[in-house]
C-alpha positions in Angstrom: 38.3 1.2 -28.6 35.2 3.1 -27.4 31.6 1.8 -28.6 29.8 4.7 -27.8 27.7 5.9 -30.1 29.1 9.7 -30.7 26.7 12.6 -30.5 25.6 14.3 -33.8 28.2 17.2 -33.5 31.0 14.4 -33.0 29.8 12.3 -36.0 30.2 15.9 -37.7 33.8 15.8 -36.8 34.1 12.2 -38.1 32.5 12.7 -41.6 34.9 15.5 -41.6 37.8 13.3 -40.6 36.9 10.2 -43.4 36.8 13.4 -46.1 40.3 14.4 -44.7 41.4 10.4 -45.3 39.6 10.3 -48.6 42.1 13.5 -50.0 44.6 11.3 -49.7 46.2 13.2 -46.7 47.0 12.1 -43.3 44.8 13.9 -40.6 46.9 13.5 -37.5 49.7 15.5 -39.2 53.5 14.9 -40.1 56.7 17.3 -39.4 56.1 20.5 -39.6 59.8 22.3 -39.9 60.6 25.9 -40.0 57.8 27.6 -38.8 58.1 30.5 -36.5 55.8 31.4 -33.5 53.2 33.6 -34.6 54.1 36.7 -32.7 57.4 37.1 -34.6 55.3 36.6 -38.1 52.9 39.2 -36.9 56.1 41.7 -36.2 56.9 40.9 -39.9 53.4 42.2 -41.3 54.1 45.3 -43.1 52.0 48.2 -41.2 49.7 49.7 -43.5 47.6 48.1 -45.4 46.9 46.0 -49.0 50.6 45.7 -49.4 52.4 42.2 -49.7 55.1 41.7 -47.2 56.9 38.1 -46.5 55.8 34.9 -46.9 56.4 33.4 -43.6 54.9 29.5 -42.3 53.0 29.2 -38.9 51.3 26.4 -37.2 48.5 26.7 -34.5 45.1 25.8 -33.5 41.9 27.1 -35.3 40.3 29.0 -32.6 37.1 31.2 -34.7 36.4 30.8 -38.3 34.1 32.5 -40.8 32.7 31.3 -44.2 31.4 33.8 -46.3 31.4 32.2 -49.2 34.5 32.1 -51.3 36.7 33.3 -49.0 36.8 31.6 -45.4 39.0 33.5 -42.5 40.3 31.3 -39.9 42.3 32.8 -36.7 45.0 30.4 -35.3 46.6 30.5 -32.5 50.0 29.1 -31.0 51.5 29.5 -27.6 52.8 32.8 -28.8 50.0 34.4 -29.9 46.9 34.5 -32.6 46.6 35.4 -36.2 44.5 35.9 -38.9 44.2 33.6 -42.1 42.5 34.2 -45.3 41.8 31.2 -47.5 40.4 32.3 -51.1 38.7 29.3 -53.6 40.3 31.1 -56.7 43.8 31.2 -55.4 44.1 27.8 -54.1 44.0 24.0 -55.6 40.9 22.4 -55.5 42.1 19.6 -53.4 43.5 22.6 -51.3 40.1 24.3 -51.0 38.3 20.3 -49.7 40.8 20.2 -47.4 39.9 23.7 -45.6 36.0 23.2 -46.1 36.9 19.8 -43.7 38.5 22.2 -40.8 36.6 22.4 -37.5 37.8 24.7 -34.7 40.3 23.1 -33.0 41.8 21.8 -35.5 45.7 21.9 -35.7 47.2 23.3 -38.5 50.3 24.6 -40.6 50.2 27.1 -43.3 52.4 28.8 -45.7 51.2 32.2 -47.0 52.4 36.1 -47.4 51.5 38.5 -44.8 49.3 41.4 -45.3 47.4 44.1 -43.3 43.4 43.7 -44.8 41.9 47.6 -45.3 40.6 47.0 -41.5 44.1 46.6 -40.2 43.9 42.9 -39.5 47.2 41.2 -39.7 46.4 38.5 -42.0 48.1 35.2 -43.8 46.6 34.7 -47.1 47.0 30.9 -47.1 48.9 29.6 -50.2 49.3 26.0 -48.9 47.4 24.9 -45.8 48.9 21.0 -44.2 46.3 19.3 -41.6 48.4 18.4 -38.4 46.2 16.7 -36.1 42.1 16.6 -36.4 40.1 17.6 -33.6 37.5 15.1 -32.5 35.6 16.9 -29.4 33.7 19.8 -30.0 35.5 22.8 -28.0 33.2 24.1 -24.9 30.0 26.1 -25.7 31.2 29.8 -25.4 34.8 28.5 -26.0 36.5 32.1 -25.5 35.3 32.2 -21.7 34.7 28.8 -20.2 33.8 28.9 -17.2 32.9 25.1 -16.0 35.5 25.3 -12.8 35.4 21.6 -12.1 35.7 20.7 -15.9 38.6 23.0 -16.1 40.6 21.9 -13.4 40.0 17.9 -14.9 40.8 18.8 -18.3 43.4 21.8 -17.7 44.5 21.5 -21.6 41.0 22.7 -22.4 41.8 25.5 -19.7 45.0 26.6 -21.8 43.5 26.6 -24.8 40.4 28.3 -24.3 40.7 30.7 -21.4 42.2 33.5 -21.9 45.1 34.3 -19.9 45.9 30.7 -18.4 48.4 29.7 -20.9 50.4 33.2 -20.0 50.1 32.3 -16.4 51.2 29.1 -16.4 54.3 30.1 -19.1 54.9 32.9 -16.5 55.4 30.2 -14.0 58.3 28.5 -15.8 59.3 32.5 -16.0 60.0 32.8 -12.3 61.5 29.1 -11.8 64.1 29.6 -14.1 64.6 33.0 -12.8 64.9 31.3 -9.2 67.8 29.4 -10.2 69.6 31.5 -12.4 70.0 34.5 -9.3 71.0 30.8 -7.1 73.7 30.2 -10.3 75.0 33.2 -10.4 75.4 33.2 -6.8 77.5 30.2 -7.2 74.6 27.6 -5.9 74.6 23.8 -7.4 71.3 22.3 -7.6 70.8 18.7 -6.5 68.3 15.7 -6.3 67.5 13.8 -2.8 65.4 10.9 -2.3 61.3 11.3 -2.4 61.1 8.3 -0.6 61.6 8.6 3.7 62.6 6.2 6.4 61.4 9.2 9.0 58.7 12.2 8.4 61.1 15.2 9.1 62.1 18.9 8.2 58.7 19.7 8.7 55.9 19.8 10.8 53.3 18.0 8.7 50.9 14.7 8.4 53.0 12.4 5.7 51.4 10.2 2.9 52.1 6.8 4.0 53.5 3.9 1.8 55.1 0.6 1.7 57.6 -0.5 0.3 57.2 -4.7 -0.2 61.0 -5.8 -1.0 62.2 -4.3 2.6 58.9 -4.9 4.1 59.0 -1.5 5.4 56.8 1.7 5.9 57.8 5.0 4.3 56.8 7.9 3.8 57.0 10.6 1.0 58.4 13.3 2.1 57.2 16.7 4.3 60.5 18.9 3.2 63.7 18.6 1.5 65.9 19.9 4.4 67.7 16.7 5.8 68.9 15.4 3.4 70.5 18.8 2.0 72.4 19.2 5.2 73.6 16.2 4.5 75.1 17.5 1.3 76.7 20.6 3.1 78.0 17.9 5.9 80.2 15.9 2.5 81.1 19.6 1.3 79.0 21.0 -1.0 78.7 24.4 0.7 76.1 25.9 -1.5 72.9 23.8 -2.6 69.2 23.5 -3.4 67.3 21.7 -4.2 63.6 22.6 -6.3 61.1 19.6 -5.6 57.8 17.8 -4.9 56.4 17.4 -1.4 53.8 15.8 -0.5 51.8 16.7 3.0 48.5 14.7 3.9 46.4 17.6 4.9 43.8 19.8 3.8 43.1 21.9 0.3 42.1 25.4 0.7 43.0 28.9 -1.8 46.8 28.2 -0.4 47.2 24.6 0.3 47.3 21.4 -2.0 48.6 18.2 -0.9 51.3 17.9 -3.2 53.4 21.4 -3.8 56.8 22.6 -5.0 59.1 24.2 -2.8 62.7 25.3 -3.0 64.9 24.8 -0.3 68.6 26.4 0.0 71.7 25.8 2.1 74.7 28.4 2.3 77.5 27.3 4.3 79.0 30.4 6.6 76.0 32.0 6.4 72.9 32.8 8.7 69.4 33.7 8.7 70.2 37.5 7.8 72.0 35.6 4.7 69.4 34.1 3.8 67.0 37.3 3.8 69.2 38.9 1.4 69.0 35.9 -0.7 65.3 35.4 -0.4 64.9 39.5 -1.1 66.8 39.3 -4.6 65.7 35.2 -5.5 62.2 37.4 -5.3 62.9 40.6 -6.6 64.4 39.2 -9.9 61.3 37.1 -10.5 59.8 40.2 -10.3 62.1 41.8 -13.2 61.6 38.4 -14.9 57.9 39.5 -15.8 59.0 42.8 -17.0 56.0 44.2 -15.7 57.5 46.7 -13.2 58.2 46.8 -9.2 54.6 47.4 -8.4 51.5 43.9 -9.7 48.5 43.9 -9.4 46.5 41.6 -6.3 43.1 42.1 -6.7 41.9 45.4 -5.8 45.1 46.5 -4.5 49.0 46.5 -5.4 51.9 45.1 -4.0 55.0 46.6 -4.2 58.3 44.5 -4.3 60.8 47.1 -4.5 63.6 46.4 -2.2 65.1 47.0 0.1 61.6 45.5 2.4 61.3 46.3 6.1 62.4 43.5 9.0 60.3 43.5 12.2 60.4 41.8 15.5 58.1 38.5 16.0 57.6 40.3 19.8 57.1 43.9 18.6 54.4 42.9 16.2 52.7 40.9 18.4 52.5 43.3 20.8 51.3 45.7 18.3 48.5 43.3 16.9 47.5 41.4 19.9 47.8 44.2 22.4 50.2 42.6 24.6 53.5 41.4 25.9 54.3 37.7 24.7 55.6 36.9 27.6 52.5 38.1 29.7 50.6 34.6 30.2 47.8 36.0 31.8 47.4 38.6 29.4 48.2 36.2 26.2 45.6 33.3 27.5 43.3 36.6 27.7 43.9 37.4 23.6 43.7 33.5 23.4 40.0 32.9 25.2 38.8 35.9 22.9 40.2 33.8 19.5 38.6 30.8 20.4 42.2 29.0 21.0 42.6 26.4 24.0 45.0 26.7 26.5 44.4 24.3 29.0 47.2 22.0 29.0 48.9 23.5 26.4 52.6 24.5 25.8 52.7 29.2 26.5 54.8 29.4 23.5 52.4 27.0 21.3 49.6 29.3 22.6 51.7 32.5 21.6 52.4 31.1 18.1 48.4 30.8 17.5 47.6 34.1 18.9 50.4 35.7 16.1 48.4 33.3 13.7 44.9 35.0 14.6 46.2 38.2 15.6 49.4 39.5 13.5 49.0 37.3 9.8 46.3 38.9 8.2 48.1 42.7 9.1 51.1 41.8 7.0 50.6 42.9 3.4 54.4 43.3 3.4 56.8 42.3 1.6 57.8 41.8 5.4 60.6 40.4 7.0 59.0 39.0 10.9 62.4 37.7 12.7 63.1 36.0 15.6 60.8 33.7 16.7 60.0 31.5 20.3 63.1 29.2 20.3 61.2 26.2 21.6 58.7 26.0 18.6 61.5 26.0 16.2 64.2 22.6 17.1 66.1 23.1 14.3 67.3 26.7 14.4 70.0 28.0 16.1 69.4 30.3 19.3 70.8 33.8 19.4 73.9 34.1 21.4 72.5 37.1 24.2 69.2 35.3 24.2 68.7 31.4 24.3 65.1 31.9 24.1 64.8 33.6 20.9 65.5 31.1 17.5 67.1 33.4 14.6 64.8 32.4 11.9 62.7 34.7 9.8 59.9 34.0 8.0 58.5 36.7 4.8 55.0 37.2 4.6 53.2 39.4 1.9 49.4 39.6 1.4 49.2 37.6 4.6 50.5 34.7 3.0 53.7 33.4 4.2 56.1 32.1 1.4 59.4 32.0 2.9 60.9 30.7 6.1 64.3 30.3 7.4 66.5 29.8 9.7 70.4 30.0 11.3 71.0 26.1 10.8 71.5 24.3 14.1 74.5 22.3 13.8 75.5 21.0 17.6 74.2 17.6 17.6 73.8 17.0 21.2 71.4 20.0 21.3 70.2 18.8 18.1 69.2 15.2 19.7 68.4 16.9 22.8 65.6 18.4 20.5 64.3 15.8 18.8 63.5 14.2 21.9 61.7 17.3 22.9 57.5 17.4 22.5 56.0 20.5 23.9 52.5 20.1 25.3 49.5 21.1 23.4 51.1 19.8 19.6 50.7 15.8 17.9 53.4 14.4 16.6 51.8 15.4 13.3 52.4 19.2 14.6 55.8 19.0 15.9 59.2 19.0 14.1 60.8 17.0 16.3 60.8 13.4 15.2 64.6 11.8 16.0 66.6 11.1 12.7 69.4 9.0 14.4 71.1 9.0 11.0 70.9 12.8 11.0 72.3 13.5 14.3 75.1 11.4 13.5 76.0 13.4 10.2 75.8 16.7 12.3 78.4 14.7 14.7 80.9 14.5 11.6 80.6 18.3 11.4 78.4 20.6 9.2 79.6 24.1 8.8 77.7 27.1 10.5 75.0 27.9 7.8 71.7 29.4 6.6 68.6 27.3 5.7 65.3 28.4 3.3 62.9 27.3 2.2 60.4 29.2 -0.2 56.5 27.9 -1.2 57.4 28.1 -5.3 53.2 27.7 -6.0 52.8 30.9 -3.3 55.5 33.2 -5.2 53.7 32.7 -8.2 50.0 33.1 -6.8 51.5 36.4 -5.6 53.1 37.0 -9.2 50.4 36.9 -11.2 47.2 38.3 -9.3 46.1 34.6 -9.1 43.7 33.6 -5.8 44.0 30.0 -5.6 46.9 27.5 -5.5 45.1 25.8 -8.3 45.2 28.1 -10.8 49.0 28.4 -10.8 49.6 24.2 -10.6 48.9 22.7 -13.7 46.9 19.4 -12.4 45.5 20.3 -8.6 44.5 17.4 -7.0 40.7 16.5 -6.6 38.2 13.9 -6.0 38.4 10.6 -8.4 35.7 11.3 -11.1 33.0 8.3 -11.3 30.7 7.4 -14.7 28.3 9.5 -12.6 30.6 12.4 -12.5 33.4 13.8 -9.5 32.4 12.3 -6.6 31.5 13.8 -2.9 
């Protein structure tokens, strides 16, 4: 239990608390059955005013409240919405009327009452039985309706949802699209699956792992950079169709798109390839689109984007050509676009230097929605080649706003090519940067025999940014990681 001393508005809240306890009622609440969200009640109102319609129970959080005497209006809201309550001293018990004059904003809640429009139009409860739920001990933020404390925010995100406007919608339209996501993956006959978190080998991905140990085996793993192994695993034992929805975790840095730990979806159609999988990706998007039932076209901060299908597929060459002014294949003429960028090239692999010239060059030009297909074969090991050209990899990856959120691939499934790969390094990447870290226990699955397929994988924190006019990662994950917070405060 904490000994320090509370502040005067906190002892306010604890006067208020023993006056709850000496009523005789319990302030942390008990059940509270048969209440209906709020919205629904205020669909129930009758529309014009001063006449009595039903008597409907609600529960929610006091969010502004009046005195004015006799009468004391309260609006409460719950995660469907906010309403308006009227409490009058001559219509209620006295015990009734102690209890309310104890409320605090924040306070949780239930009330029975009839519905009625007041002569302004409000939609209004007049309270004929009021039940405390749960007390609120911490004074809500000064200028509750619009804090604006970032850092505080993003350490305490229930005060976020509660008291900035929008934030609970946002996040509620997140679980929106997920469950859109998998039912267009259900429908199209998809089983979803769990694979370990845990890795013997940091692979799928080219990324810098989180480290562990684990002390019963004695042994270093790592959590894990993607879900795609172990999935192709799955389609090697038969299931033809799966995904997977999960954590990953990448040791690298946090900017408006990144955060260490993300969710991603990654799916596996047997007999399928990467044009497969942008007709997938096209309607997995498009229906979270129609999930939010705000039309084809949202908002993305002073501009729109516009989803509606079908979206146009372009050459990795032909837009680099068009962006950085020359042939990909030129080396002069790429190191050239390169020196002018700021990249280095000395020493360094022509198609790694390509790949950051499209990074600098192409990126920022596709608002899309945008298909860019076939890509360098050698940055991309675990893609299959296409048949008239070994040096082009058929994987796509969709960009919109700039931003990439999908990538995929026609899944590679010769293993001797596949081993030959891992053993691959081209000059200029770490071993952090490159994808092609042997998984002996992988080849040898792809040696049993997995099925000619199509791979994606989809940045589920991007698709929602790009949903719902949101700039930063963190706004869409509900705890973003940051620094460790000291007595002093976050550290630096």
């Amino acid at each position: 239990m904490s000994t320090q001393k509370p502040d005067r508005l906190e002892q306010a809240r604890l006067e208020k608390l023993e006056k709850i306890v000496s009523l005789g009622v319990d302030p942390w609440g008990q059940r509270f059955d048969n209440h209906i969200p709020i919205t629904r009640a205020r669909e129930m109102c009758p529309p014009e005013s001063g006449i009595d319609g039903e008597s409907v129970r609600v529960a929610g959080r006091i969010m502004l409240r009046n005195n004015k005497g006799k009468l004391k209006f309260f609006h409460i809201q719950d995660w469907t919405g906010r309403i308006q309550l009227m409490a009058s001293r001559r219509d209620l018990p006295e015990e009734q009327w102690e209890l309310i004059t104890a409320l605090d904003l924040g306070d949780l809640v239930g009330v029975d009452g009839k519905l009625r429009r007041t002569n302004t139009g409000e939609v209004t409860i007049f309270v004929e039985s009021l039940t405390i739920l749960c007390k609120s001990l911490a004074q809500p933020p000064e200028k509750f309706h619009g804090a604006r404390d970032t850092e505080m925010l993003l350490r305490q995100r229930y005060i976020d949802l509660i008291y900035n406007e929008g934030v609970l919608d946002r996040m509620l339209q997140r679980t929106k699209v997920i469950d859109s996501v998998r039912g267009t993956l259900r429908d199209a006959g998809f089983v979803e699956v769990e694979t370990p978190v845990l890795h013997a080998i940091a692979g799928g991905a080219a990324a810098r792992p989180f480290i562990t140990h684990h002390n019963t085996l004695d042994i270093e793993l790592f959590m894990r950079i993607a879900l795609e192994l172990h999935l192709k695993r799955l389609m090697v034992g038969g299931i033809e169709r799966v995904y997977e929805i999960g954590r990953v975790f990448r040791n690298e840095g946090i900017d408006a798109t990144h955060n260490p730990e993300f969710t991603m979806i990654e799916i596996y159609q047997a007999y399928g390839n990467y044009e497969t999988m942008m007709d997938l990706t096209e309607a997995i998007v498009v229906n979270a689109v129609k999930s939010l039932d705000q039309g084809f076209q949202l908002p993305w901060d002073d501009t729109t984007i516009d989803f509606t299908p079908r979206w146009p597929r372009k050459t990795y060459a032909e837009l680099f050509a068009e962006h950085a002014g020359c042939d990909m294949h030129d080396a002069t003429a790429v190191q050239s676009v390169a020196a002018q960028h700021g990249i280095e090239t000395e020493g360094v692999h022509h198609d790694v230097v390509v790949n950051e010239v499209f990074e600098a060059t192409v990126e920022d030009h596709l608002t899309g929605p945008v298909f860019v297909i076939d890509y360098p074969a050698s940055i991309c090991p675990l893609t299959k080649r296409k048949q008239d050209d070994p040096n082009i990899a058929e994987r796509f990856e969709l960009f919109i706003q700039g931003m990439e959120l999908a990538n995929a691939y026609t899944e590679l499934n010769d293993p001797r090519l596949q081993e030959d790969l891992f053993r691959t390094q081209l000059a200029g990447l770490s071993e952090e940067e490159s994808m092609a870290k042997m998984d002996h226990e992988f080849v040898q699955a792809l040696k049993v025999g997995m099925p000619p397929a199509g791979g994606l994988g989809i940045g589920i924190d991007r698709l929602v940014m790009l949903l719902t006019n949101s700039r930063s990662i963190r706004d869409v994950i509900f705890f973003p990681l940051l620094r460790p917070e000291t007595q002093e405060g976050p550290t630096q």
